[in-house]
C-alpha positions in Angstrom: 2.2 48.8 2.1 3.6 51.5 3.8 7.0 52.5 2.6 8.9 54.6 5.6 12.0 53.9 5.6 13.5 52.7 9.5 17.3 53.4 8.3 19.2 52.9 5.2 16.8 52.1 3.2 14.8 49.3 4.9 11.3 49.9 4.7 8.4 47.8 5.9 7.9 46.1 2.6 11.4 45.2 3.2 10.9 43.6 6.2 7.6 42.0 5.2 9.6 40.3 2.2 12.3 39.3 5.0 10.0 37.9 7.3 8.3 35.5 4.9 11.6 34.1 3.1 12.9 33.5 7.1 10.9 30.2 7.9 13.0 28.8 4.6 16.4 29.4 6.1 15.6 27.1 9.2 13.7 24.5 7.0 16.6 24.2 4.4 18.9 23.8 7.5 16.6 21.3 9.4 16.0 19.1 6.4 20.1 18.7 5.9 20.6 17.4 9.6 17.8 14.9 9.4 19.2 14.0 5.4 22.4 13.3 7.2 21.2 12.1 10.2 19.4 9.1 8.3 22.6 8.6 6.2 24.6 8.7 9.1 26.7 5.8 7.8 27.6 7.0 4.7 28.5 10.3 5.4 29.2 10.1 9.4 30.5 6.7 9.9 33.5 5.9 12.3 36.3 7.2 9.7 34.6 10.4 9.5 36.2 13.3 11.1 34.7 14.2 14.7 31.9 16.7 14.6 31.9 19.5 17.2 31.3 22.8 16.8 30.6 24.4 20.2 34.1 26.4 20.2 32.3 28.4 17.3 30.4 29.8 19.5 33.4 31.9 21.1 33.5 33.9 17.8 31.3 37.1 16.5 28.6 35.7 13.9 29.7 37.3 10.9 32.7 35.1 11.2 30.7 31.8 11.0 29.0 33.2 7.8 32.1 33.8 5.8 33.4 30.4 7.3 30.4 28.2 5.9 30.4 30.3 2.6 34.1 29.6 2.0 33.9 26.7 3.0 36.0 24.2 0.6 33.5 22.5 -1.8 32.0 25.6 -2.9 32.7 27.0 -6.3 35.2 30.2 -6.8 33.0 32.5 -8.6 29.5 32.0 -6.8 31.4 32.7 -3.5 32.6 36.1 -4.6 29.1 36.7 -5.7 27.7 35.6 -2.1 30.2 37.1 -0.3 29.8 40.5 -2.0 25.8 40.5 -1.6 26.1 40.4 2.5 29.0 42.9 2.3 26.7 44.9 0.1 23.8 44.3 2.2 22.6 47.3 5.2 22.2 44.2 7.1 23.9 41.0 6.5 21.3 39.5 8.8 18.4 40.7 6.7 20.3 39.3 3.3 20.5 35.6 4.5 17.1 34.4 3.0 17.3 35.4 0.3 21.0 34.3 -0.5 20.1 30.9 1.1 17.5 30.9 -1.5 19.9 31.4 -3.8 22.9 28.9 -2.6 19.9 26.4 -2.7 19.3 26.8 -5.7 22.9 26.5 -7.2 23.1 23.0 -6.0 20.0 21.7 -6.6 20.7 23.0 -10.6 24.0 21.3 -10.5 24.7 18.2 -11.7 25.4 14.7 -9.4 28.7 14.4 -8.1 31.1 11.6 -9.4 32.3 9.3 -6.7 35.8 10.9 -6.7 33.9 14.1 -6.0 32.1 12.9 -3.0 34.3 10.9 -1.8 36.4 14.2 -1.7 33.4 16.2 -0.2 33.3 13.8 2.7 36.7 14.9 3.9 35.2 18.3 4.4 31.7 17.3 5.4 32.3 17.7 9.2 33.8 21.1 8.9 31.1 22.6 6.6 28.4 20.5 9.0 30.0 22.2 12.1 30.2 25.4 10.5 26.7 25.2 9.5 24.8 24.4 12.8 26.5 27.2 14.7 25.5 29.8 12.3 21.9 27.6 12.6 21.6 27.8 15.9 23.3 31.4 16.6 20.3 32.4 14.1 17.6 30.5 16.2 19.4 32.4 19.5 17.8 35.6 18.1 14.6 34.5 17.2 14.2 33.8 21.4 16.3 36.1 23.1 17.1 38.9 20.8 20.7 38.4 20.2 24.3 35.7 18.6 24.8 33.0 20.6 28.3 34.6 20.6 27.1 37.3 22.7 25.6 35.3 25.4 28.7 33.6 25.4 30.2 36.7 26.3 28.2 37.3 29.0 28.8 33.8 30.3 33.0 35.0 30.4 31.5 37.6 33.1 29.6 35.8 35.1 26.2 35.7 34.3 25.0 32.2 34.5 21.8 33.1 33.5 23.2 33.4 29.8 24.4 29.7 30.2 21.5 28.9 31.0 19.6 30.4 28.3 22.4 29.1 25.2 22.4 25.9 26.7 18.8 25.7 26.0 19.6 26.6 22.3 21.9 24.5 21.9 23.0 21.5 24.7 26.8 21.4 23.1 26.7 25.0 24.8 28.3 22.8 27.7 31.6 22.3 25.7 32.3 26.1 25.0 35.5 26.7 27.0 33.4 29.7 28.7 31.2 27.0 29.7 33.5 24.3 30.9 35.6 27.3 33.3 32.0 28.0 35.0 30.9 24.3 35.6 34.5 23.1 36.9 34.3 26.5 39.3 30.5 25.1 40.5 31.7 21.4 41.0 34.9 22.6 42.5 32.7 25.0 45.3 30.3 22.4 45.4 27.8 24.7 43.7 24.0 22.5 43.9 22.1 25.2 43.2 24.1 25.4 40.5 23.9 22.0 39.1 20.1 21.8 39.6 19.6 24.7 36.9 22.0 23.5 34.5 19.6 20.1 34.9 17.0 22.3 34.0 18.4 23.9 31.4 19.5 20.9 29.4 16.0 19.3 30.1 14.2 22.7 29.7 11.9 23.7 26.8 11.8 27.7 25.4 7.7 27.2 25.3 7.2 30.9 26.9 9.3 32.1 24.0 7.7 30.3 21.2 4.9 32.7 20.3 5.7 33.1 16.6 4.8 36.8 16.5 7.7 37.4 19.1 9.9 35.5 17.3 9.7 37.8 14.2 9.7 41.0 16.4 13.1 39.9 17.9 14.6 39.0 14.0 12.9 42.8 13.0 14.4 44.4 16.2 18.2 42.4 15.1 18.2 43.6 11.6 17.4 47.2 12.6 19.7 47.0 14.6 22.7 46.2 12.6 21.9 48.9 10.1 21.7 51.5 13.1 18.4 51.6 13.9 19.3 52.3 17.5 15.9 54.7 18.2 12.2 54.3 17.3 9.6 56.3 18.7 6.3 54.9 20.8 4.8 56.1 16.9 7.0 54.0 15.2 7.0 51.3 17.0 2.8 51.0 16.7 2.9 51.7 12.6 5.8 49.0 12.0 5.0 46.1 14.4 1.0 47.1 14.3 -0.1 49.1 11.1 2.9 48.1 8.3 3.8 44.3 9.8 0.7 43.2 11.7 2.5 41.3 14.7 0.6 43.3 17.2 -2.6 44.3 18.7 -3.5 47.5 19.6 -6.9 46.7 21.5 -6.3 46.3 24.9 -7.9 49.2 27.2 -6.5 51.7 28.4 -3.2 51.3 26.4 -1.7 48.6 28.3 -0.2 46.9 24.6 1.0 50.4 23.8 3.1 50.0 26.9 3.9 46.6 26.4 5.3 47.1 23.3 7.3 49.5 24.3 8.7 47.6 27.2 9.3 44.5 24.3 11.5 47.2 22.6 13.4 48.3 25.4 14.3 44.9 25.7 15.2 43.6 22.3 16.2 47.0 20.8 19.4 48.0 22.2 20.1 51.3 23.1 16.6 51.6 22.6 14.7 54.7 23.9 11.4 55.5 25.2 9.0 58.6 24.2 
């Protein structure tokens, strides 16, 4: 493969390598909700402490990461270790597979805990839980709209209803943000239908026109360049990454309509993108 280098060091074999260890991250997390979903009693029962973790979503991303991975069950010495490879990493975003891969690993080596043990992990379950289905979810934000959960929060704190719309159909609890509760009471108190009929739709709504898995890994490739300042490809680059080096698009189409296209997609899920 290829080996141009985008910025700092991430090449198309880096990416490749990326983009294959991703589908692991949201399986590992998937698997632990329905685990504790069909344990509910054991580890969620009415003397557990209340899950929620919507307010998470008022804070930047890289915050929910060091949360969950000092979180209070976890050993001393891996942390530092963890902690140091995403500091270390160009993009932190980029290094979660593989350290996922590795976290995994740590505690399926480790030996069953005693019942003092769990019983003490269960204090801290709903915090770690919590901690863990924001950064989940942020994560899935980008693989549909090209950005944290966090940010469209942010736009949500200037008005743009819009990106309520599109979090709350990442994640319903959306609804429970303080951001979100300030716009609804605002629309109730104006009498706002319109309103209400989208945030219906939005809670009822599926992301199908945003599920095309080749998308989905062009938005996590557009994210990771740009947290290690990626901030310009060229009409060029764009073809030999995403068509060439990656293979997530065709280059058939007549008249160079999916040339265009592409660079449209980039405009839109690069930021501070430019066109050639």
């Amino acid at each position: 493969m290829n080996s141009t280098e985008y910025a700092k060091a991430i090449t198309a074999e880096d990416l490749h390598i990326f983009l294959n260890l991703w589908p692991s991250v949201f399986q590992g997390f998937d698997e632990i909700q329905q685990s504790l979903a069909y344990d509910q009693e054991k580890f969620l029962g009415n003397d557990a402490a209340p899950i929620s973790w919507c307010h998470l979503y008022e804070l930047p991303i890289k915050e929910h990461l060091v949360a969950v991975l000092t979180a209070e069950h976890l050993p001393r010495a891996e942390i530092a270790g963890w902690l140091g490879q995403i500091v270390a990493a160009p993009s932190q975003f980029a290094a979660l597979p593989a350290l996922t891969a590795q976290v995994d690993t740590y505690f399926e080596s480790s030996e069953d805990l005693s019942k003092e043990q769990a019983d003490e992990l269960r204090k801290s379950l709903a915090q770690i839980l919590c901690m863990s289905l924001s950064t989940y979810f942020s994560l899935k934000c980008v693989m549909y709209h090209g950005c944290y959960l966090n940010e469209l929060i942010e736009r949500v704190r200037t008005g743009d209803d819009k990106a309520l719309f599109d979090a709350i159909r990442i994640d319903s609890t959306i609804i429970g943000c303080k951001s979100a509760v300030e716009r609804i009471s605002k629309a109730a108190f104006l009498k706002e239908n319109r309103f209400f009929a989208k945030l219906k739709a939005a809670i009822n709504g599926k992301m199908a026109k945003r599920e095309q898995a080749n998308f989905q890994k062009m938005r996590l490739v557009f994210e990771v360049l740009h947290e290690v300042g990626a901030s310009r490809l060229s009409d060029s680059q764009l073809h030999q990454l995403f068509v060439e080096e990656l293979d997530l698009y065709s280059s058939n189409a007549k008249g160079g309509g999916n040339a265009k296209a592409l660079r449209k997609f980039a405009d839109t899920y690069m930021k501070k993108s430019t066109t050639t």
